[in-house]
C-alpha positions in Angstrom: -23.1 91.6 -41.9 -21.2 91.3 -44.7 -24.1 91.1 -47.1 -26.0 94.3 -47.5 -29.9 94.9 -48.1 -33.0 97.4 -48.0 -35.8 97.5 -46.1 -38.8 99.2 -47.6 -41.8 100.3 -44.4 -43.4 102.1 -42.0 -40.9 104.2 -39.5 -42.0 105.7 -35.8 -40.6 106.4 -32.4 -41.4 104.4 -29.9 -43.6 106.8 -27.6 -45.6 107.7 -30.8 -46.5 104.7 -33.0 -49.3 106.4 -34.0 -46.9 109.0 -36.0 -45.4 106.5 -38.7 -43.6 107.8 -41.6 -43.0 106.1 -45.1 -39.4 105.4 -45.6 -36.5 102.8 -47.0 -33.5 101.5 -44.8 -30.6 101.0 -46.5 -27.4 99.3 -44.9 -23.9 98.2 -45.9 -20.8 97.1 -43.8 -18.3 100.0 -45.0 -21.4 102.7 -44.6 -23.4 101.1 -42.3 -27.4 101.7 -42.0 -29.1 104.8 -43.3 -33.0 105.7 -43.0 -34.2 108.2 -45.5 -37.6 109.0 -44.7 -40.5 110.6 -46.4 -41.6 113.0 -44.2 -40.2 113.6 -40.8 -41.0 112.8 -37.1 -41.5 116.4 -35.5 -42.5 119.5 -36.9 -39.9 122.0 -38.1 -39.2 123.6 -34.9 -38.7 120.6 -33.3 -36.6 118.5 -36.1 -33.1 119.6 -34.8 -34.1 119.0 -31.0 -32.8 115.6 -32.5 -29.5 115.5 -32.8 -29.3 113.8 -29.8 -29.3 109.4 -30.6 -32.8 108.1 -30.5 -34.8 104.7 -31.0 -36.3 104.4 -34.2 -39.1 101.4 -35.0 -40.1 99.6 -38.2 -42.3 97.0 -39.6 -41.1 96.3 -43.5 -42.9 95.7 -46.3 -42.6 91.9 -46.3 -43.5 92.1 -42.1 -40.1 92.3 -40.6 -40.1 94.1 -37.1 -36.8 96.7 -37.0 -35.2 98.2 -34.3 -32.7 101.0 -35.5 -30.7 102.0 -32.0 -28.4 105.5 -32.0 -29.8 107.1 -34.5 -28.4 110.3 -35.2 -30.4 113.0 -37.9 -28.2 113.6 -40.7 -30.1 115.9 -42.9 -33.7 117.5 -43.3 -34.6 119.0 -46.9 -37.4 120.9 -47.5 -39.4 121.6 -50.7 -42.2 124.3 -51.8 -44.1 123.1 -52.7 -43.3 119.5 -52.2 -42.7 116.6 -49.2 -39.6 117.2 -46.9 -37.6 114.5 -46.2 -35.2 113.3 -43.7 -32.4 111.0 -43.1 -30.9 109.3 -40.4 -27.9 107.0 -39.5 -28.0 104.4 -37.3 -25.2 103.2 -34.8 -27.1 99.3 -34.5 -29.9 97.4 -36.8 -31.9 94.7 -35.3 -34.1 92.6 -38.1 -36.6 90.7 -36.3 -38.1 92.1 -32.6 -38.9 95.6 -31.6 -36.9 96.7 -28.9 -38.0 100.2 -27.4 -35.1 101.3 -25.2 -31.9 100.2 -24.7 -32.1 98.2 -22.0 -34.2 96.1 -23.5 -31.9 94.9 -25.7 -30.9 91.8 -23.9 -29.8 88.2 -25.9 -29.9 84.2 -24.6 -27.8 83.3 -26.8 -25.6 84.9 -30.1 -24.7 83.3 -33.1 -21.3 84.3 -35.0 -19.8 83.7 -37.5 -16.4 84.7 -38.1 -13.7 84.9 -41.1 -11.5 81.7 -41.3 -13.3 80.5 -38.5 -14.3 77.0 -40.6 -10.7 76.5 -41.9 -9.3 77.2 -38.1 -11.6 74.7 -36.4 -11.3 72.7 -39.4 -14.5 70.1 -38.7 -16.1 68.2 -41.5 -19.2 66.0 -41.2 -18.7 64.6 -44.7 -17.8 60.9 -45.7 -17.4 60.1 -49.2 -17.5 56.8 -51.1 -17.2 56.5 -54.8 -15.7 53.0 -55.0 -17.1 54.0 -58.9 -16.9 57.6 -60.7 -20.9 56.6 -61.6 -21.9 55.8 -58.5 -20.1 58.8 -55.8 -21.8 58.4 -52.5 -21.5 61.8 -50.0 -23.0 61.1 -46.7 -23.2 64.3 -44.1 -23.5 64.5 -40.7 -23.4 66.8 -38.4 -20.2 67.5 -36.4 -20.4 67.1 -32.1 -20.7 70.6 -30.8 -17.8 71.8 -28.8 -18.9 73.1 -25.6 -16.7 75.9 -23.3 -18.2 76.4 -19.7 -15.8 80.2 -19.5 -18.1 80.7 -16.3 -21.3 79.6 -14.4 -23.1 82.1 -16.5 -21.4 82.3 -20.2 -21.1 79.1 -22.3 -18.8 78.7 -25.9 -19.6 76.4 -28.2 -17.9 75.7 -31.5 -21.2 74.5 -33.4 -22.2 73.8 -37.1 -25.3 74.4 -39.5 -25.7 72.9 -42.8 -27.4 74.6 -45.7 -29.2 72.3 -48.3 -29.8 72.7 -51.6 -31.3 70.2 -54.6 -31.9 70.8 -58.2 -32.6 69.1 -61.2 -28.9 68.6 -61.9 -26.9 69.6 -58.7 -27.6 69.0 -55.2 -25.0 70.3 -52.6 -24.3 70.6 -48.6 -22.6 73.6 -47.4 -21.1 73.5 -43.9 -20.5 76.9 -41.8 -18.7 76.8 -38.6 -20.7 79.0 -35.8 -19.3 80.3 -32.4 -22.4 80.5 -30.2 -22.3 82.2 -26.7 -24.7 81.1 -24.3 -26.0 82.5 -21.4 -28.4 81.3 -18.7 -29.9 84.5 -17.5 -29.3 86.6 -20.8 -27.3 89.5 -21.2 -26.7 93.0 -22.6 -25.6 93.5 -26.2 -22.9 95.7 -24.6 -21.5 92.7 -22.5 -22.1 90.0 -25.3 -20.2 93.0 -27.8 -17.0 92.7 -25.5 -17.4 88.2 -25.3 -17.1 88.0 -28.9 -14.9 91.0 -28.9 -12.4 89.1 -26.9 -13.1 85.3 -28.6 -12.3 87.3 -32.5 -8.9 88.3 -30.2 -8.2 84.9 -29.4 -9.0 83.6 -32.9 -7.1 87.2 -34.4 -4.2 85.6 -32.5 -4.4 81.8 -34.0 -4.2 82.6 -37.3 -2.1 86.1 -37.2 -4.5 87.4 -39.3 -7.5 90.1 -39.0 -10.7 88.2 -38.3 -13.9 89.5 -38.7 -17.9 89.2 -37.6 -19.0 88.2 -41.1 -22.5 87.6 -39.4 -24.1 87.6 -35.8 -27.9 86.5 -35.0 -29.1 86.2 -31.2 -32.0 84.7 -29.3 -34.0 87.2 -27.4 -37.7 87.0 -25.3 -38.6 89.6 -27.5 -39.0 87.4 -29.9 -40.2 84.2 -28.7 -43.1 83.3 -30.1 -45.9 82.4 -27.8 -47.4 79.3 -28.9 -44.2 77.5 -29.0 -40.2 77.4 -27.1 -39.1 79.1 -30.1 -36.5 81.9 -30.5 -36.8 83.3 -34.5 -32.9 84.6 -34.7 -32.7 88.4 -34.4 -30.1 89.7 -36.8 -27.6 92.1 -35.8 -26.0 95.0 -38.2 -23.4 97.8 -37.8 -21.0 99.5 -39.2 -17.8 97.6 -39.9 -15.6 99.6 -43.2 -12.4 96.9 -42.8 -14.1 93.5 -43.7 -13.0 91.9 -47.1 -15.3 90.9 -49.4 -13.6 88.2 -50.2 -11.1 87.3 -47.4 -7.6 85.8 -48.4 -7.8 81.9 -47.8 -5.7 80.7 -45.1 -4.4 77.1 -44.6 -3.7 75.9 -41.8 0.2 76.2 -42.3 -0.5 79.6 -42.4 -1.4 79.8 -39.1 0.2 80.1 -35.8 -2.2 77.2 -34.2 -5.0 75.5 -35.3 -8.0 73.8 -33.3 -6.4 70.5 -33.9 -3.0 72.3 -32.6 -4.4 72.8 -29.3 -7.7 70.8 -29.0 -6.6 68.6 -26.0 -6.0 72.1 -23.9 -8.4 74.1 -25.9 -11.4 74.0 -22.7 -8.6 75.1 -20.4 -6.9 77.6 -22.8 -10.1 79.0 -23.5 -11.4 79.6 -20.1 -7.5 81.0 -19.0 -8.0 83.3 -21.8 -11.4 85.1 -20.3 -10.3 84.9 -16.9 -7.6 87.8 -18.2 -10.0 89.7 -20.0 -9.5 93.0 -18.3 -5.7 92.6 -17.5 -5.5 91.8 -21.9 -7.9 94.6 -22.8 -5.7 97.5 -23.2 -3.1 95.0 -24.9 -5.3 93.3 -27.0 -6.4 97.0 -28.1 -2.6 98.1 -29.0 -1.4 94.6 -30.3 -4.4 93.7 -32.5 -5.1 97.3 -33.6 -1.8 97.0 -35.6 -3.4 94.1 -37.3 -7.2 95.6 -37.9 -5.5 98.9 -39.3 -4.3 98.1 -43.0 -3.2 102.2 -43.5 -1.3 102.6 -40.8 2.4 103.9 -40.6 4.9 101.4 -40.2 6.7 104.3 -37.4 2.8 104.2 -35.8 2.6 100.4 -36.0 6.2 100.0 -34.0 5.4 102.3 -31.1 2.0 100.4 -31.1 3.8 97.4 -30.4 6.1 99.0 -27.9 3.5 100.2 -26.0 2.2 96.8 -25.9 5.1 95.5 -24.8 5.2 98.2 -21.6 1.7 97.6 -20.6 1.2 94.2 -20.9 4.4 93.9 -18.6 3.4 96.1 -16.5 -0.2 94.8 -16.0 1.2 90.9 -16.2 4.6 91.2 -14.0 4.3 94.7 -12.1 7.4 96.6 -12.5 8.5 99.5 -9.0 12.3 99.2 -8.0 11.1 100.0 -4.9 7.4 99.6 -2.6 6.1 102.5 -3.7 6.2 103.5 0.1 10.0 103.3 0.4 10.8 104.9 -2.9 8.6 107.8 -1.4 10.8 108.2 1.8 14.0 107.5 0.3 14.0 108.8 -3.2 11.2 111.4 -4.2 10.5 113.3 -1.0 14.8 113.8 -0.7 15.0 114.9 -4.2 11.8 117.1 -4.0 13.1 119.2 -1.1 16.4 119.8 -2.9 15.0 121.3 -6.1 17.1 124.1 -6.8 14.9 127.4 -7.0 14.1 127.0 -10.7 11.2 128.4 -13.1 7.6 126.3 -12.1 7.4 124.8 -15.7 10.8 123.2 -15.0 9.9 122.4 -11.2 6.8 120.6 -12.7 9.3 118.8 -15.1 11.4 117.3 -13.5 8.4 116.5 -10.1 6.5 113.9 -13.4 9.7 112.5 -13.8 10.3 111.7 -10.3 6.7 110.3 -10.2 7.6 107.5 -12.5 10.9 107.4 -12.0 10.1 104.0 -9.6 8.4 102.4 -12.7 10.8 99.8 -14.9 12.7 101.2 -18.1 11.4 99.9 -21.4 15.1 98.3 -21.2 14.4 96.0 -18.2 10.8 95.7 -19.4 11.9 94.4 -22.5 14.7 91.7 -20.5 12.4 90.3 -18.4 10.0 89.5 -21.1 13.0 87.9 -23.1 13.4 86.0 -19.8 10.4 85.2 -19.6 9.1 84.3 -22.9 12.5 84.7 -25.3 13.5 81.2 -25.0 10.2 79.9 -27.0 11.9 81.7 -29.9 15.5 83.1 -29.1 16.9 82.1 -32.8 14.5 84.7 -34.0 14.7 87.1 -32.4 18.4 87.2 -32.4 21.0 88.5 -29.8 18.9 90.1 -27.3 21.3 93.1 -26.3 21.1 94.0 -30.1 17.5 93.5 -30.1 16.6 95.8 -26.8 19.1 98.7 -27.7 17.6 98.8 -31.0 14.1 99.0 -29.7 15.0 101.2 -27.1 17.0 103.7 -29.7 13.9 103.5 -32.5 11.4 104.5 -30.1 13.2 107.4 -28.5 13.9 108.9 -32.0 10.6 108.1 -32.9 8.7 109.7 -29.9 11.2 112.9 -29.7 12.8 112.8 -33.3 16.3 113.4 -31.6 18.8 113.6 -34.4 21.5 112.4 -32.4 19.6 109.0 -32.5 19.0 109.1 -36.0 21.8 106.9 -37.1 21.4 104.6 -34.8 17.6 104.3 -35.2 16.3 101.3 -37.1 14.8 102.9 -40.8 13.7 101.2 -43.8 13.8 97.5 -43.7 15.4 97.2 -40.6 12.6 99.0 -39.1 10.2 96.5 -41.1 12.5 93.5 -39.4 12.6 95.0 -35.8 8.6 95.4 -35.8 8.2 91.9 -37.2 10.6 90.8 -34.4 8.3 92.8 -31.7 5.0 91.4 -33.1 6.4 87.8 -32.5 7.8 88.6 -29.0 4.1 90.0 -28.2 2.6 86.8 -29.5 4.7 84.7 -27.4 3.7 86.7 -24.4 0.1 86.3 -25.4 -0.1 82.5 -26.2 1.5 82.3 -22.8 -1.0 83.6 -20.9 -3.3 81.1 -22.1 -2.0 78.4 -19.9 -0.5 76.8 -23.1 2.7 75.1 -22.2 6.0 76.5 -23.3 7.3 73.2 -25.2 4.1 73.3 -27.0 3.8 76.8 -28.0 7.9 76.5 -29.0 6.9 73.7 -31.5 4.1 76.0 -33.0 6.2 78.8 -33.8 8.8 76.5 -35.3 6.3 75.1 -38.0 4.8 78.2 -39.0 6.4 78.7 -42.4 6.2 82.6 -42.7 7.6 83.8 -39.1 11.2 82.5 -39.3 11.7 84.6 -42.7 9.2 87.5 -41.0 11.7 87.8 -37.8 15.1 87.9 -40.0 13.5 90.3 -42.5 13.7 88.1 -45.2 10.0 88.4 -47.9 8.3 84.5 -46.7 8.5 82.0 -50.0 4.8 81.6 -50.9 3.9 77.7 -51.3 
């Protein structure tokens, strides 16, 4: 995905082959795939009746088939005399099989390949011998794939492919390390969008930095070819504006666990991890949307990460003072019927406070998770009253801008400190809900060489 290109061809919809229309296909990750057409589909009166997403089909030039799905018209000029033209964006690109509606767009099998994902599994199938500098021996083989059963339907593998080339005066093996997700009786690109979705979570978390699909390929019967049990790879395009061109290089020091780290655990890790896949979802949008989002505030990123907090103790560890039941007989329906006779607005006020006033305070919220997950890293995160009235404090100024709390509100680089400080505790709570066991994951938080200096707001010495 990260590479863009252009696709000169022939352009219909798929009830009207018939109809083709000259036209290029251009796509790059930060603007994703445009169509400009020579011509149009429909007549004039019938162009804007468009707007809605359609399917639009493509054989290239050099005899690719193209399937361009959500395509939205963008523009229609017009020229008299002349050709009009018209030019459309599409949501999805798929270089290799036609696919004429959505539901047809079903995949056996997706190959990915992810930023830092060869330096995080770290697997090498090179041997080296150069007993002489004139006679250097490099032997390559290929790596044992890693294989995940997450279900009886949905296989991981951690898998490599080796590209070869030879020259008159150079001949070199290149490695790339491939997550592949299998399935046995296929699946939707929706579903296999939200499986990889989840695993670039998981690997977002190991290496506290952003990861992204830097390229994705899928086997699909709409490509097999007849004559043979073969699957030609489909390649899959969209839009994605945040991907590097040329990602920092991480080491594995810079890392909060490696595969090595956790490979004796990783099948059961792994599988723990996508068994929580709907409880995480809404956490893993707030915590790791912090991380995806390079402009955000620093005031925007904090009550991210306290909304984290709240929801993924609430989804993990509940949180009522009361069975809702009881609370309802001996708290809300007493207080309800001795509402003084006030104003509605305020009647309706104070009624939505007494509906979740049986929830847990972000105070106890915050003490329970320090119970629960504070002692993997208590030296960094300090003393904990400090560290939950500060919290506490920040985000009511920042939610209601009170200016009585405005002193007592972290700002400037104690802000910076306390947000560092939440990120960590929400990483602890997240590495514990794969399985992985709290000795363990206290040991890879001590190594990491930036987080100690991150959590006491200190600027980590570069090595």
């Amino acid at each position: 995905m990260i590479e863009g290109f252009e696709y000169k061809g022939q352009w219909w919809l798929p009830n009207e082959p018939a109809k083709a229309v000259s036209g290029t296909l251009k796509y790059t990750h930060n603007d994703g795939a445009v169509l400009e057409l020579m011509g149009s589909f429909e007549d004039s009166r019938e162009m804007y009746k468009m707007a809605r997403p359609v399917i639009i089909l493509g054989t290239s030039s050099n005899g690719k088939d193209i399937s361009l799905h959500g395509c939205f018209l963008l523009q229609v000029r017009k020229s008299y005399p002349g050709l009009s033209t018209s030019s459309y964006f599409a949501n999805m690109v798929l270089v290799g099989a036609h696919f004429h509606k959505a539901e047809d767009i079903r995949f056996r099998s997706i190959n990915v390949r992810f930023s830092h994902f060869d330096e995080w599994a770290n697997l090498s199938g090179f041997k080296i011998d150069h007993p002489k500098e004139e006679n250097v021996v490099i032997k390559y083989k290929r790596p044992d794939d890693i294989r995940v059963g997450i279900s009886s339907n949905l296989t991981i593998a951690i898998t490599t492919r080796a590209k070869f080339t030879l020259v008159q005066k150079k001949a070199g093996v290149e490695q790339q390390t491939i997550a592949r997700i299998e399935t046995v009786q296929g699946s939707s690109i929706e579903n296999l969008h939200s499986i990889i979705q989840h695993l670039q979570n998981f690997l977002c978390l190991a290496v506290r930095e952003p990861v992204y699909v830097l390229n994705m390929e899928g086997e699909t019967e709409r490509s097999k070819m007849t004559d043979m049990d073969y699957y030609p790879p489909v390649g899959i395009f969209y839009k994605s504006p945040y991907i590097s061109e040329a990602p920092e290089s991480l080491v594995g020091l810079d890392m909060l666990f490696t595969y090595k780290d956790i490979n004796i655990d990783f099948e059961v890790l792994l599988r723990k991890w996508f068994e929580k896949a709907d409880v995480l979802k809404p956490i893993c949008g707030l915590y790791f949307g912090t991380l995806y989002n390079p402009h955000l505030y620093l005031e925007n990123r904090f009550l991210s990460l306290v909304q984290a907090a709240e929801a993924l103790h609430d989804r993990i560890y509940g949180g009522r003072y009361l069975p809702d039941s009881e609370y309802k007989a001996r708290v809300f329906t007493p207080l309800v019927n001795a509402f003084p006779d006030v104003e509605q607005d305020l009647s309706e006020s104070l009624m939505d406070r007494l509906r979740y006033g049986n929830k847990y305070s972000l105070r106890t919220r915050l003490s329970q998770l320090l119970d629960k997950s504070g002692r993997i890293v208590p030296q960094l995160l300090g003393n904990r009253k400090v560290f939950i009235d500060k919290v506490i404090t920040t985000r009511n100024y920042l939610t209601h801008y009170d200016q009585k709390l405005y002193k007592r509100a972290a700002q400037g680089q104690d802000l910076v400190s306390l947000t560092k400080k939440l990120r960590i505790l929400l990483e602890v709570c997240l590495v514990t809900q794969t399985g992985l066991d709290a000795n363990k994951a206290r040991a890879l938080f001590g190594k990491h060489r930036r987080i100690p200096a991150e959590a006491f707001g200190q600027i980590p010495t570069e090595y």
